[in-house]
N, CA, C and O of each residue as an XYZ file, in Angstrom:
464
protein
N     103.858   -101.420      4.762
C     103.517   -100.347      5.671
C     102.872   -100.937      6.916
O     102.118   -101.910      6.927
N     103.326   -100.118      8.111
C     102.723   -101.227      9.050
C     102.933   -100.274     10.302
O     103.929    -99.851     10.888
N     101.696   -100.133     10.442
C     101.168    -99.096     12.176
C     100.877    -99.764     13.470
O     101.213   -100.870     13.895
N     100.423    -99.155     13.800
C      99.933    -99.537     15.652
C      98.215   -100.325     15.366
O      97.680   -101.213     16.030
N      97.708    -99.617     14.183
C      96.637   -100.065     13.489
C      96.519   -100.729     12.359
O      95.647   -101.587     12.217
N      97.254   -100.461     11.555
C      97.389   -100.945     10.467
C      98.018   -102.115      9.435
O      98.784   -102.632     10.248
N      98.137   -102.572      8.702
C      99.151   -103.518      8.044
C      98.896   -103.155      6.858
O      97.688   -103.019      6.668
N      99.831   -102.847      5.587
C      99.011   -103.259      4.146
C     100.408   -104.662      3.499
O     101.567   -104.251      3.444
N     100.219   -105.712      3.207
C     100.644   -106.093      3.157
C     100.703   -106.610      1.246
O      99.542   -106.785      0.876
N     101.777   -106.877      0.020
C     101.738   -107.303     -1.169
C     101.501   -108.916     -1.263
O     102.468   -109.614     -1.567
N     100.554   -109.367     -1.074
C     100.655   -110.833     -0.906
C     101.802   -111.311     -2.511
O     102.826   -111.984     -2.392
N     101.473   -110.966     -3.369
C     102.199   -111.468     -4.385
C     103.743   -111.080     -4.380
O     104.471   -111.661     -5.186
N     104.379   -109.966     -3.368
C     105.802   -110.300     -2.613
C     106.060   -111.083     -1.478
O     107.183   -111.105     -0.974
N     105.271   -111.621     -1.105
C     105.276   -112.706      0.054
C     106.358   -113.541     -0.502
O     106.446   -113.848     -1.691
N     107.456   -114.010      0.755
C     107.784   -115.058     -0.306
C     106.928   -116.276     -0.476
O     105.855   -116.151      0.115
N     107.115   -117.747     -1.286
C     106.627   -118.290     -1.269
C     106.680   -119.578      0.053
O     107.210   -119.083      1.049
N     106.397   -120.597      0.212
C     106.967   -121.865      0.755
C     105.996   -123.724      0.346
O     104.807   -124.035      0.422
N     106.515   -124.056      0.175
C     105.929   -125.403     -0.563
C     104.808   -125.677      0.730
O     104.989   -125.527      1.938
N     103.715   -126.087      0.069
C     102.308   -126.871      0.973
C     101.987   -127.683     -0.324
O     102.312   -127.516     -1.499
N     100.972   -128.948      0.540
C     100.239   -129.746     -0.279
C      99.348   -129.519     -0.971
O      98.468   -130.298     -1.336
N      99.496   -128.331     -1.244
C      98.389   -127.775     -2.435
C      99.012   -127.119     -3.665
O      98.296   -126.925     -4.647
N     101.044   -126.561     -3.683
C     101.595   -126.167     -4.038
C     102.437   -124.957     -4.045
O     103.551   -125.293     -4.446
N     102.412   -124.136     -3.872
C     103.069   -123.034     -3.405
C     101.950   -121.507     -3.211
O     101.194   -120.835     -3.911
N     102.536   -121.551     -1.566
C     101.492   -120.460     -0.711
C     102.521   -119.299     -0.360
O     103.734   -119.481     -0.263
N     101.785   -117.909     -0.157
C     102.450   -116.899      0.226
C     101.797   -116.692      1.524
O     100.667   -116.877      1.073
N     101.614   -116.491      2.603
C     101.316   -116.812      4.265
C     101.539   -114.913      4.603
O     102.502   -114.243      4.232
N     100.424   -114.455      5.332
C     100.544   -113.194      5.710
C      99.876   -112.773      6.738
O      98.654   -112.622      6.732
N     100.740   -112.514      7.858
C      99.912   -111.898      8.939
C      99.970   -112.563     10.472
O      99.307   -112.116     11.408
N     100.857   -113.686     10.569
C     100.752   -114.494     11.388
C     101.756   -113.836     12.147
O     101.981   -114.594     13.091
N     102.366   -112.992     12.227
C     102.841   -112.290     13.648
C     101.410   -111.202     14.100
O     101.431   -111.395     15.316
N     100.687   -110.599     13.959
C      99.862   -109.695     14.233
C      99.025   -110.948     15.314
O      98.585   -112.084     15.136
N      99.136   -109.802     16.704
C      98.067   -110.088     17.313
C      97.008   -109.760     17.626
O      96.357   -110.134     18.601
N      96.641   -108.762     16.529
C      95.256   -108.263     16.542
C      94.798   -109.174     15.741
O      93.678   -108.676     15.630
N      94.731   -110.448     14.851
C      94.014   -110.714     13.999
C      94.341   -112.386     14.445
O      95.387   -112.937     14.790
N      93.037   -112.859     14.276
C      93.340   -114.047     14.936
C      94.054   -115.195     13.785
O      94.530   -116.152     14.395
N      94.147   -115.250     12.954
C      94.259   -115.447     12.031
C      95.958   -115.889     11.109
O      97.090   -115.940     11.590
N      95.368   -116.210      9.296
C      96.555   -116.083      8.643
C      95.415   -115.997      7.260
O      94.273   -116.408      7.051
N      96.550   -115.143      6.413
C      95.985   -115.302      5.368
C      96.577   -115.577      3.817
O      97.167   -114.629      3.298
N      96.444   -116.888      3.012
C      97.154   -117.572      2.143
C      97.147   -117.139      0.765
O      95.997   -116.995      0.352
N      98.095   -116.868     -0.134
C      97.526   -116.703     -1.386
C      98.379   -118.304     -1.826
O      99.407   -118.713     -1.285
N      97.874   -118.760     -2.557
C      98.212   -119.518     -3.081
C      97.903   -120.171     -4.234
O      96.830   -120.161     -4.838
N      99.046   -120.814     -4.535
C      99.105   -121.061     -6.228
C      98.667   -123.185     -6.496
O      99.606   -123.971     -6.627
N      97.802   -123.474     -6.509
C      97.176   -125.067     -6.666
C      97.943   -125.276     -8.143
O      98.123   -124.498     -9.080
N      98.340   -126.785     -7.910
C      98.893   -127.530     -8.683
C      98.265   -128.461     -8.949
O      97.642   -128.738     -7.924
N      97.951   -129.365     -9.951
C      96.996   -130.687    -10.066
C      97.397   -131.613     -9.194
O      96.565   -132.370     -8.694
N      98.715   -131.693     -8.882
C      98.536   -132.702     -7.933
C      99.020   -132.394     -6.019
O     100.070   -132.488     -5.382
N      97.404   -131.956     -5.644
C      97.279   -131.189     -4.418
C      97.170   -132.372     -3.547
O      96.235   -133.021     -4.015
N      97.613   -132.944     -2.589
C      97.236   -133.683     -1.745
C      96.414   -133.827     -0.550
O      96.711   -133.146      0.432
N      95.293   -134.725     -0.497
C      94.020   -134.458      0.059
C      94.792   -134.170      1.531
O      96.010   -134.326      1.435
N      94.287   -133.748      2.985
C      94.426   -133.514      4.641
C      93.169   -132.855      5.086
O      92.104   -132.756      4.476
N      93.438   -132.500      6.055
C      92.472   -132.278      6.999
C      93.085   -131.656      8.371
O      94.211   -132.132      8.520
N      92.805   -130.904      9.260
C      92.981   -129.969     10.101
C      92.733   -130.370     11.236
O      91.772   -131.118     11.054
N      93.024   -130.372     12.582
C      92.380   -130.857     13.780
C      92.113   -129.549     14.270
O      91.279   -129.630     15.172
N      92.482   -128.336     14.050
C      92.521   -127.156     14.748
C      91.605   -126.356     13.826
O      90.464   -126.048     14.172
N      92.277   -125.933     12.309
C      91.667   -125.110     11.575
C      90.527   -125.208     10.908
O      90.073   -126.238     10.411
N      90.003   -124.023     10.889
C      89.093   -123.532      9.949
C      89.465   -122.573      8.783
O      89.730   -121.397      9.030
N      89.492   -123.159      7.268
C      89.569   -122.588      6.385
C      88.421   -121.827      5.849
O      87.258   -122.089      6.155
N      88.792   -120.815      4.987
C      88.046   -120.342      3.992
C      88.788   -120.501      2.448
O      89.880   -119.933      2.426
N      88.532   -120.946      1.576
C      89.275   -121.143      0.459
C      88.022   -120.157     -0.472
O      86.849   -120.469     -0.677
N      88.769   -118.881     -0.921
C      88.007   -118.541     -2.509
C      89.038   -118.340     -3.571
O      90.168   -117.856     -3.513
N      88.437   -118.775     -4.424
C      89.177   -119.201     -5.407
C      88.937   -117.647     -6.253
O      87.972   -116.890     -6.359
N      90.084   -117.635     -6.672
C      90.380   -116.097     -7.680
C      90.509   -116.536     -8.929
O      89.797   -115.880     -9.689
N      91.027   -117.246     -9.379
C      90.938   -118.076    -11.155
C      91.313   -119.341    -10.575
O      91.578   -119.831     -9.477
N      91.182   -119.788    -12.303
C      90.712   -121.461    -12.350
C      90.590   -122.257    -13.254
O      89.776   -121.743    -14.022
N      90.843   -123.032    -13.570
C      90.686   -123.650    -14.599
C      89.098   -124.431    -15.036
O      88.302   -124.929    -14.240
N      88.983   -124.356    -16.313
C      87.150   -124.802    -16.356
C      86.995   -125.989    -15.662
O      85.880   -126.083    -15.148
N      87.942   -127.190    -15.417
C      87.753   -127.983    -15.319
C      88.222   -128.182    -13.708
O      88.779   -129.220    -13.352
N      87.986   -127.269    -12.938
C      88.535   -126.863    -11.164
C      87.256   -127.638    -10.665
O      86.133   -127.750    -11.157
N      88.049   -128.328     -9.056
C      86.835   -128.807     -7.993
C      87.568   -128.729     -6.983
O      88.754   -128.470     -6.777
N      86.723   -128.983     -6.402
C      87.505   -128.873     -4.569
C      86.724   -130.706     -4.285
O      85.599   -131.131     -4.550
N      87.722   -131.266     -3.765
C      87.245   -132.367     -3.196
C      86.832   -132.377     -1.471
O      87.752   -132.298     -0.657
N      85.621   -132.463     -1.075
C      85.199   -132.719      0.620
C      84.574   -133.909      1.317
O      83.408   -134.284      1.193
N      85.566   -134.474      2.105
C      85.326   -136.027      1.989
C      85.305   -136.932      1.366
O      84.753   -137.970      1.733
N      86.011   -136.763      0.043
C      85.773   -137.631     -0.592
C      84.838   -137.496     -1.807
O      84.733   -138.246     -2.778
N      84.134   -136.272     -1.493
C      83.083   -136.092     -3.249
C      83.124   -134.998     -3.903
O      82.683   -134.027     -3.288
N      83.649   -134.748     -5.343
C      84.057   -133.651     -5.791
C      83.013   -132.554     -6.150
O      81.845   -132.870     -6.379
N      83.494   -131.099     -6.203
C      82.948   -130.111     -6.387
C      82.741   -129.384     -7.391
O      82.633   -128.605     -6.444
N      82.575   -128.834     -8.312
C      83.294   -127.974     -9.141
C      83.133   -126.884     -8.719
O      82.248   -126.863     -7.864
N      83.725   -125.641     -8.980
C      84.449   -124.579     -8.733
C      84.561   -123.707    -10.087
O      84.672   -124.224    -11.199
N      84.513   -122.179     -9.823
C      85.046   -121.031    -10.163
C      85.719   -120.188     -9.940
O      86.543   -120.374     -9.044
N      85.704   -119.299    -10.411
C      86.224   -117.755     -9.989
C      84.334   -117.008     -8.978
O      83.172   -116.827     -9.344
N      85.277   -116.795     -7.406
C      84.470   -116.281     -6.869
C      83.639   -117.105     -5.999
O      82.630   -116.816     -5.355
N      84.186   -118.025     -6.105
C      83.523   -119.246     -5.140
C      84.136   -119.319     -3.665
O      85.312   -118.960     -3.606
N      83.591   -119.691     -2.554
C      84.169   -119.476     -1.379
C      83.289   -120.837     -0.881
O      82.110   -121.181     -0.968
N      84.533   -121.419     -0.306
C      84.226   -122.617      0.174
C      84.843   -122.354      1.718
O      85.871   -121.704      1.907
N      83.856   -123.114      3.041
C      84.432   -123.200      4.293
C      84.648   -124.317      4.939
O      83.662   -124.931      5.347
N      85.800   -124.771      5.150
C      86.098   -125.873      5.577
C      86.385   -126.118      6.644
O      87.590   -125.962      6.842
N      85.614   -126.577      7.811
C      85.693   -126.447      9.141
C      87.038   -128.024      9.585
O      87.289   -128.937      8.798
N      87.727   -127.852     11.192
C      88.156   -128.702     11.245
C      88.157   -130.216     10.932
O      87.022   -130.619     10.679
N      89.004   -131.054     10.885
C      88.568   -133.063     10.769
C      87.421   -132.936      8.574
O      86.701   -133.857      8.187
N      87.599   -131.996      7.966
C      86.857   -132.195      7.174
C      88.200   -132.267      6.453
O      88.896   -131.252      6.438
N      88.680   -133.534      5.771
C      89.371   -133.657      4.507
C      89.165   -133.372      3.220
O      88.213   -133.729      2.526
N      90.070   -132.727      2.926
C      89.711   -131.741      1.732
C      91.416   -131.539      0.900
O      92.559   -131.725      1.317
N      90.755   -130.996     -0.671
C      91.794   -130.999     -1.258
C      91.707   -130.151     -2.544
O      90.494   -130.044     -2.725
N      92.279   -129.553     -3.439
C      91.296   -128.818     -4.340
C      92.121   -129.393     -5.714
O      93.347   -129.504     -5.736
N      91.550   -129.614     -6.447
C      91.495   -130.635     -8.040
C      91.698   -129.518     -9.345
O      90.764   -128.898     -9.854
N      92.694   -129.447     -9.632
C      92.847   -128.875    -11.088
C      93.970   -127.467    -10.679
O      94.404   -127.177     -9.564
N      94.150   -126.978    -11.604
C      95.405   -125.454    -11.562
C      94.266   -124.750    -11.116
O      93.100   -124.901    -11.481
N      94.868   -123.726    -10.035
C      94.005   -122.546     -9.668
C      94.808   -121.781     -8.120
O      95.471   -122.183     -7.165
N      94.307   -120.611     -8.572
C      94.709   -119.683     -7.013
C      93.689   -119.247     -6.442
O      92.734   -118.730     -7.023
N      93.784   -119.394     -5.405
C      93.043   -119.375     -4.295
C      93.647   -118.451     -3.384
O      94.871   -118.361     -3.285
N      92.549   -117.502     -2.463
C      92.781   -116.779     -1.496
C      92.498   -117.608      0.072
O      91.338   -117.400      0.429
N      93.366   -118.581      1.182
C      92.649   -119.089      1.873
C      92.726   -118.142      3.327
O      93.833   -117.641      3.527
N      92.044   -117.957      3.985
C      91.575   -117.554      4.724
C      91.864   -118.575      6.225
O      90.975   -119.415      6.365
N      92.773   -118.602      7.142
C      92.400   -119.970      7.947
C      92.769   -118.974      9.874
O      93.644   -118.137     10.097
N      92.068   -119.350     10.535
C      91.513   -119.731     11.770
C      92.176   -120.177     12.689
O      93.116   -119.458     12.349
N      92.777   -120.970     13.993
C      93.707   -119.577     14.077
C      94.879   -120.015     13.159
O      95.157   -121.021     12.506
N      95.443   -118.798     13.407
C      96.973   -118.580     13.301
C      97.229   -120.243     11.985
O      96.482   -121.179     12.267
N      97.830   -120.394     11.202
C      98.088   -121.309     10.452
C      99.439   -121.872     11.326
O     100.086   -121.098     12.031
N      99.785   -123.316     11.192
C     100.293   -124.200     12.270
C     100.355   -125.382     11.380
O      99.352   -126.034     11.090
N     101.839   -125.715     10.847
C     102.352   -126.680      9.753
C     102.199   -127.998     10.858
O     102.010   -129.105     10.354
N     102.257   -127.916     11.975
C     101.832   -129.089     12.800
C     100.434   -129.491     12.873
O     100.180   -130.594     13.356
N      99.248   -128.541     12.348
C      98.142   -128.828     12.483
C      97.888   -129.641     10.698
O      96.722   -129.837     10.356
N      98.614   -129.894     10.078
C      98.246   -130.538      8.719
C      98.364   -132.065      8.283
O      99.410   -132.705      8.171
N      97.067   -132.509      8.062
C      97.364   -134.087      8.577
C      96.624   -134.941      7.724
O      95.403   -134.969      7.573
N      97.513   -135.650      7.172
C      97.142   -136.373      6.062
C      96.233   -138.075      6.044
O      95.959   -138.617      4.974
């Protein structure tokens, strides 16, 4: 559904598309009211660490495995359900174990801004 105001969007009909974290559903990145994009995505154990020159993430994690972390710079985290982590640009980061995550990123998401 989608107004002059409005959007409601099914993130879990999004389609999907492969990222280094494993497969993301991406929503919102034509709207120019919102500066923004917003990710659901599905983490795989083997997520590969990057870092952003542009973005600012928000990663909260919606489930998880007991044994979930988010790695930042280099030193690991552990993690839950309900945790919200912010990851500002140049901060390398990566998230450790099965889990979905809601990310949140700053502007507009930009497959050229992802850098390993």
């Amino acid at each position: 559904m989608a107004n002059s105001r409005a959007q409601i969007v099914r993130l879990n009909e999004v389609p999907t598309v492969d990222c280094p974290c494993g497969l993301a559903r991406r929503a919102f990145a034509d709207q120019s009211t919102f500066p923004g994009t917003i990710h659901l995505t599905d983490i795989h154990r083997d997520a590969k660490a990057h870092f952003h020159d542009k973005h600012t993430e928000i990663y909260v994690i919606l489930t998880c495995k007991p044994d979930a972390q988010i790695e930042l710079e280099g030193v690991n985290y552990p993690v839950s359900p309900m945790t919200a982590i912010l990851i500002p640009p140049g901060v390398k980061h990566r998230a450790i174990g099965e889990m979905q995550v809601l990310i949140i990123c700053n502007p507009a998401f930009d497959p050229a801004d992802e850098k390993f």
